[in-house]
C-alpha positions as CSV (number, residue, x, y, z in Angstrom):
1,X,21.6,15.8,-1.0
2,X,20.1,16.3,2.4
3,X,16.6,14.7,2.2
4,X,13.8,16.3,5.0
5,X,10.7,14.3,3.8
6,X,9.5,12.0,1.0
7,X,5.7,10.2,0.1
8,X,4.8,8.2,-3.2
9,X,2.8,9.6,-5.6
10,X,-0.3,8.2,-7.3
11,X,-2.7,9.9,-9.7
12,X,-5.3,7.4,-10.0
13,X,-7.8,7.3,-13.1
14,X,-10.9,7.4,-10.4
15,X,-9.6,9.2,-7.4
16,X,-13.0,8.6,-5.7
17,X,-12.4,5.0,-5.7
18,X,-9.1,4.9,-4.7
19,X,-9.8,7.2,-1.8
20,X,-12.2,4.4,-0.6
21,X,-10.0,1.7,-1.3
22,X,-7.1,3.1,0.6
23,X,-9.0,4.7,3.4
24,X,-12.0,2.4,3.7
25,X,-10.8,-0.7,2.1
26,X,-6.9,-1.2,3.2
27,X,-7.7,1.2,6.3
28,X,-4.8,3.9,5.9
29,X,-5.0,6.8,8.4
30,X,-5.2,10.3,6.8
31,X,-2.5,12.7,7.2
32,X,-4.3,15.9,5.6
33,X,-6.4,16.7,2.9
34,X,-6.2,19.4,0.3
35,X,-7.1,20.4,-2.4
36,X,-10.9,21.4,-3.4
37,X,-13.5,19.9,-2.0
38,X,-14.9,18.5,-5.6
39,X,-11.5,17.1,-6.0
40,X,-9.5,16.2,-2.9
41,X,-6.2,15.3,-2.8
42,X,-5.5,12.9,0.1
43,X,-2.1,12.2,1.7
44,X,-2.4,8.5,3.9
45,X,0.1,7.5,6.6
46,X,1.9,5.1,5.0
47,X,4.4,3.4,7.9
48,X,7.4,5.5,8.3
49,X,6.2,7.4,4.5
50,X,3.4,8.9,3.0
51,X,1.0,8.2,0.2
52,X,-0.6,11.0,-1.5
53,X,-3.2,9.9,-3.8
54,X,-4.1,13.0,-6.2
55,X,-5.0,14.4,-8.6
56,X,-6.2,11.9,-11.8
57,X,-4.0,9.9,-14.6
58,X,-5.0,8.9,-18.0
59,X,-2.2,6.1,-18.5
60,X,-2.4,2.5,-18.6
61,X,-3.4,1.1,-15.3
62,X,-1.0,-0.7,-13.0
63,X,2.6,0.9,-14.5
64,X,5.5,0.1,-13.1
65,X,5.0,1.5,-9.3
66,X,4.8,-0.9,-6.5
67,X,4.0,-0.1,-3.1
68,X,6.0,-2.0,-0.4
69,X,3.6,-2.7,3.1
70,X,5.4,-4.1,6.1
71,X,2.1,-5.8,8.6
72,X,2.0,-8.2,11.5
73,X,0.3,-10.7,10.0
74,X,-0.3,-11.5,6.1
75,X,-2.5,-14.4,6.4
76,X,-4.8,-12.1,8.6
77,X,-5.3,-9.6,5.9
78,X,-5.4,-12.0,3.3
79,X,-8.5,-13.1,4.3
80,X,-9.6,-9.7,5.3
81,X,-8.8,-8.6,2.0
82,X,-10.6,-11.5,0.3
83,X,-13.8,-11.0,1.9
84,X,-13.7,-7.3,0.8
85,X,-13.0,-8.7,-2.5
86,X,-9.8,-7.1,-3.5
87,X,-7.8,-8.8,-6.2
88,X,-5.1,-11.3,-4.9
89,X,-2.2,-12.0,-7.4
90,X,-0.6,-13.9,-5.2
91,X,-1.1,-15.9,-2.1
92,X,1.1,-15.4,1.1
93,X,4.8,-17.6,0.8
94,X,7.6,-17.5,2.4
95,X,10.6,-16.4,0.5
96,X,13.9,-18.2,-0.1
97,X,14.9,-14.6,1.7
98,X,12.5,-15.6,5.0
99,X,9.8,-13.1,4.3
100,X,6.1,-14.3,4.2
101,X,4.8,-11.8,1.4
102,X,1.5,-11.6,-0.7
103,X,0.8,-9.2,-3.5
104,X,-2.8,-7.3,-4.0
105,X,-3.6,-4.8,-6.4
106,X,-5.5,-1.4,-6.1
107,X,-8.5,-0.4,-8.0
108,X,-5.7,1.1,-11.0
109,X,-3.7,-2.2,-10.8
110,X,-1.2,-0.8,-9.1
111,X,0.5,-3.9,-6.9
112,X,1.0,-4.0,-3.4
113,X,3.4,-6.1,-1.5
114,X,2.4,-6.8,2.0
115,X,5.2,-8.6,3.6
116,X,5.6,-10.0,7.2
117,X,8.9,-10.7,8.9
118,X,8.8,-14.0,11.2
119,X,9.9,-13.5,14.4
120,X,13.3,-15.4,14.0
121,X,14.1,-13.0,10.8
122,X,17.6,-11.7,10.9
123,X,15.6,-8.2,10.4
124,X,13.7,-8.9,13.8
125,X,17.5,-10.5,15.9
126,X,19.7,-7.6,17.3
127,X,23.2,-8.8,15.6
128,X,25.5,-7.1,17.9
């Protein structure tokens, strides 16, 4: 299988709200937007991926999708993210594998992992 692109999908059950709170809130860049204008769909640059957020879902919040975030600097947007008062289930640690991560979730529950790499992480050192 040859892939040429890829992006996560999401179907939130207020796309309204989760426009804001990927746009606004987390600060995602738009890639495009389609769709009608009384019900956009909205694909966000998402790293070296894409997030389209469309259309809406009537099933349980937060299934079993997580979305993985690399950024500089957890702590940094842990705070940022508490004072915009998004839900922290769990406060930046390092892991036994070196990585300082902290999980959030979006307005469905859905939970994202933001995770930094420390500067003397094997994924930062060239091993050749």
């Amino acid at each position: 299988m040859e892939v040429s692109g890829s992006r996560l999908l999401l179907h939130p059950s207020e796309p309204e709200r989760s426009h804001g709170f990927y746009r606004d809130t987390l600060g995602l860049a738009i890639y495009r937007e389609f769709g009608s204008r009384e019900a956009p769909g909205l694909v966000f640059f998402l790293g070296n991926g894409f997030l389209e957020v469309s259309g809406r879902s009537t099933d349980p919040q937060g299934s079993a999708l997580a979305i993985w975030m690399q950024v500089r600097d957890v702590q940094l947007e842990h705070d940022r993210l508490l004072a915009a008062r998004v839900p922290v289930i769990r406060k930046p640690q390092q892991e036994p594998w070196g990585l300082v991560e902290m999980w959030i979730a979006d307005p469905d529950g859905v939970r994202i992992v933001l995770v930094e790499v420390p500067r003397d992480h094997p994924l930062r050192c060239d091993q050749r």
